[in-house]
Structure formats: C-alpha cells, structure tokens
N, C-alpha and C positions, 0 to 999 in steps of 0.2 A: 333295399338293404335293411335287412331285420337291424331293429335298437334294442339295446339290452340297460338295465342299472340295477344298482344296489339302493334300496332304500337306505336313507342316513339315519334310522331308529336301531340298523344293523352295528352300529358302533357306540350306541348307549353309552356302553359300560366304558368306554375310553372318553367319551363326555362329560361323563359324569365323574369322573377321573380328572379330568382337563388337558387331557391330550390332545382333542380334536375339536376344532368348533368348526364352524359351517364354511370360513374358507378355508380352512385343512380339510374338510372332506370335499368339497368339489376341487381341489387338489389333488384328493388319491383319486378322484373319480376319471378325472381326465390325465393324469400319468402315472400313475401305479395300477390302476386298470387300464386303462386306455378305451374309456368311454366317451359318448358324448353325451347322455343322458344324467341327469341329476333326478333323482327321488326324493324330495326333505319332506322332513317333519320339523315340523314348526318349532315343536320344542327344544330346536338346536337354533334357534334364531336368537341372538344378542339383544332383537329390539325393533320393534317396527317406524322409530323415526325414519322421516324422509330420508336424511346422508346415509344411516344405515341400509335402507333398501334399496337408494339409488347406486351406493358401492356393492353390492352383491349385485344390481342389476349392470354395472359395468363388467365386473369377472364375467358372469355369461358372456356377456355379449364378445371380450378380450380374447377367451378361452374356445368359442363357439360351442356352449351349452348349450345344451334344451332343458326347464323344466318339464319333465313326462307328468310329475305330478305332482302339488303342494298338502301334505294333511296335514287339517288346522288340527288344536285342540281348543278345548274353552271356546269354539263358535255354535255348538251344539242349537239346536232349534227348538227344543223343550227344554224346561225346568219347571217343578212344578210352582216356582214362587214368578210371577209374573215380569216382578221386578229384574231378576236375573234373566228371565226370557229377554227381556230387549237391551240388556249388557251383551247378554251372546251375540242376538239380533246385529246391533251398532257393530260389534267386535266379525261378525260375517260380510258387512260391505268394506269393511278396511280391508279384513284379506282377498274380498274379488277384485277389491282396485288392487291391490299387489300383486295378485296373480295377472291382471290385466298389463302391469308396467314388467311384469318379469316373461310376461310372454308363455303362461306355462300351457298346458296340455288336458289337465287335468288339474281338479283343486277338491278334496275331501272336506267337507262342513258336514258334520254326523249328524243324524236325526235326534239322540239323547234320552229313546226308551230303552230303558234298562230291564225293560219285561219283554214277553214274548209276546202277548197280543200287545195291541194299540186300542188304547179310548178313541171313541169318534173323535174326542177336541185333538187329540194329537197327530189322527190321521190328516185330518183339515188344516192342522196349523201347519203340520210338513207341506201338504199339495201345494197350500199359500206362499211359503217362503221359497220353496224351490222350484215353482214356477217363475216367482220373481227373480231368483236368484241365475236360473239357468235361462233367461229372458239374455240377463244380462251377460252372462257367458257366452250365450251361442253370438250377441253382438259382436262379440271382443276375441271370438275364434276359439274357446275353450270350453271345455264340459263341466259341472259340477255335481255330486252328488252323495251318499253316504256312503261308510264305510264299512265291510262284513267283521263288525271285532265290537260293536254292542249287542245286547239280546234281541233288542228289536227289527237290528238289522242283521242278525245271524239267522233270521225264518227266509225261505227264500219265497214264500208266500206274499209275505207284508212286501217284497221288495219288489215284487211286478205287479201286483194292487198300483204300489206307487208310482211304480213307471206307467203302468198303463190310465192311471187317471193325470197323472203330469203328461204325458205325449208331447214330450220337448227333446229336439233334436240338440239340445244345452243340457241337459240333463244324463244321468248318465253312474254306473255301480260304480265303487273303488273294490275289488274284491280281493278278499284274500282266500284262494284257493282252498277249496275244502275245509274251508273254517265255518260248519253250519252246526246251527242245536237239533234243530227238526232236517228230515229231509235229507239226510247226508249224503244220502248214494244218488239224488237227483237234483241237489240244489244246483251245482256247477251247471247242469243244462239246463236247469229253467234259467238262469241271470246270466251266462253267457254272451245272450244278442244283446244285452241291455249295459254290458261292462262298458267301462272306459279307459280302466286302470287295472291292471293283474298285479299280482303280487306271489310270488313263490315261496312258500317257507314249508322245509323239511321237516318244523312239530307239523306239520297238516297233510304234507305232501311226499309221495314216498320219492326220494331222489335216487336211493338204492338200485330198483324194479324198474317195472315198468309206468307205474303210476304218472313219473313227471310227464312222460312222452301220451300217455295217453290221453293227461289234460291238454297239453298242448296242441295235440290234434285234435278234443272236442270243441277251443276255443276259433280255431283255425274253419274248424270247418261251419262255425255259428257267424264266422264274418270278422272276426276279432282282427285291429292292426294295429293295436295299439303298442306300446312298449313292453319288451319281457322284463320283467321287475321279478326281485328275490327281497326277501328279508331275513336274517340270521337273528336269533333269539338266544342263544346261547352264553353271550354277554364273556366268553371267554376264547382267547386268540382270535380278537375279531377280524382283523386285516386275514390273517389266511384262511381264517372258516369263510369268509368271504368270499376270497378268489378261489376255493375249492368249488364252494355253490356257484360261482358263476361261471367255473365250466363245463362242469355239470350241465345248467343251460343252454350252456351255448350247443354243446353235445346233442341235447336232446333237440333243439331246435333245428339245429342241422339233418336230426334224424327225419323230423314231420315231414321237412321239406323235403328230403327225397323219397319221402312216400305217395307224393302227392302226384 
C-alpha cells in the first residue's frame, strides 16, 4: 500500500498565525486528509521536554501515525565557530533519541554548508558525525541524513561523495525534488538510490505536465519505497492548496503504477 503526507512546513503561514501547532496538524493529517503518515518540522514543536514528547508520542501511537520523517533545524553539523559546532552536535543526539522514542522513518540533521564546494575539514566532519549518527539510526530502525534546501547540499556531487564515503545502510538523502544549484536535469538520478525521504513541491516540480509522473517513475524504478511527501510553499489557503497537491499525488502515483 503506497503512503503518502503532507509536510507540516506546508502550514507555516497558519502557525505562524497560531492556528495550528503540531497536534492540530497530525489532526488534519489523520482526518481531514485521512492519512497515516506524519511529516514534521521541528519548528512546529512546542518543546523537547520529556511530557511534551512523550504526549506527542502517545497521539501516534492513539491515532496510529507513522513519522515518514522528522527535520531538525538548528542540529546542523558545521558552524564555523566551534563552540556552536557541539551546541548543534549535543542538540543532534536529543533529536535521534526522539526520533528513536517516536519511531520515525527518517530524521533530516543538515550538513550546514552554505557554499557549494566543501573544505576538507567540513567534508570529514560530516563523514564523522553521520557515520556516527546513522550507526545509531540503522540500530533503532531509522535513516538519517541531509536535506537538498542548503547550497552544499543542493550539488548532487557533494551528496554521493558523501554517501559513498559513509556506506551506511543508516544513512540516507531527505530530498526535495528538483531543488539542485548545479546539475539540474541529472541531479534527481544521481541521489535517487541514495534517498530516504522525497518531498514534492510545485516551486520545483511541474504538477501541471508531466514532470510529477515522470519523477515518480525515476524514483520507482531507482528502488525508492519510501513515503510520497509534498510540501506547499505558498503560505496562502493552506489546507486546500494542500489537499489539491495531494491529489495530484495521489493521481500521479496511481498513474506510475499502472505503467509498471
């Protein structure tokens, strides 16, 4: 059974408002969509106390959610002041033990180059922390890996270097479709086998044409089983630019598979 969600960054502008926090959206997620998957971004979290993430880890469990995927912010791997290097560091094993008690699927810790190449220290201090880091994911059942929405992680070069010097079945892309700087017509196929977490979004993705269906059958036929994920960026009528993109999805997904 194909899973589909909506990232919770797709309701921003209604957060930022204070109409929705993180149990209003795994609310619409499970009955105004009628999903089972959950997408969050961190930045809709109230608070990483215990009671706070042991009651969001009850709703899953109440509701029968899956996290597909958690992105951090602020656990980044580089900074160039040292001292905030191991604030991000400390602040990266809180949220693999929260992804580890919520059970999720995927968990996004971005690498934190802001340029397009990588200095050696910064290549070596990624392999370091995300060897460590998806050690302990592939323990606990889940993947972790960076996200395609910094520069250094929009080369799709830097991003299979790094996979292929980490070679950890814990490790793993968050990608968002067609979001490259270099490479644009070939980045989706080089990081493909190496995703863990898809993310659909119409500024990158033609949902019009034929574009959605045709990513969907590049990732389909690279091995991909992960969850179909959307995000809406629009920041206006969120709820139905919403569920408009996610039938879309569902459309097209339904389309791959009878190509198959």
């Amino acid at each position: 059974m194909e899973a589909f969600s909506i990232g919770s960054w797709s309701f921003h502008a209604l957060f930022k408002a204070g109409k929705i926090n993180l149990f209003g959206y795994l609310e619409s997620i499970k009955y105004r969509y009628r999903l089972h998957h959950a997408d969050i971004w961190s930045g809709m979290m109230a608070s990483t106390e215990d009671g706070y993430i042991q009651s969001i880890k009850e709703i899953l469990d109440e509701e029968g959610l899956t996290v597909a995927s958690l992105a951090v912010d602020g656990a980044d791997i580089w900074h160039d002041d040292p001292d905030i290097r191991e604030q991000r560091y400390r602040k990266a094993l809180l949220y693999l033990d929260i992804a580890r008690r919520w059970g999720v699927q995927t968990l996004r810790i971005d690498m934190g180059v802001n340029a397009l190449e990588l200095t050696n220290e910064q290549f070596e201090l990624c392999v370091q922390r995300y060897r460590e880091y998806a050690q302990y994911a592939h323990d606990h059942g889940f993947r972790v890996g960076p996200q395609t929405h910094q520069k250094g992680s929009q080369v799709p070069h830097n991003l299979k270097r790094l996979c292929a010097e980490i070679s950890s079945p814990g490790f793993g892309i968050v990608l968002n479709v067609s979001r490259w700087l270099t490479d644009q017509e070939i980045g989706d196929e080089m990081i493909a086998p190496f995703t863990a977490h898809v993310q659909f979004d119409r500024a990158f993705v033609d949902f019009a044409g034929q574009g959605l269906l045709q990513k969907i059958q590049l990732f389909r036929q690279a091995g991909y089983k992960g969850c179909w994920s959307l995000e809406f960026r629009g920041g206006n009528n969120e709820y139905l630019e919403a569920e408009h993109d996610l039938l879309t999805l569902r459309r097209a997904v339904k389309e791959a598979q009878s190509k198959l």
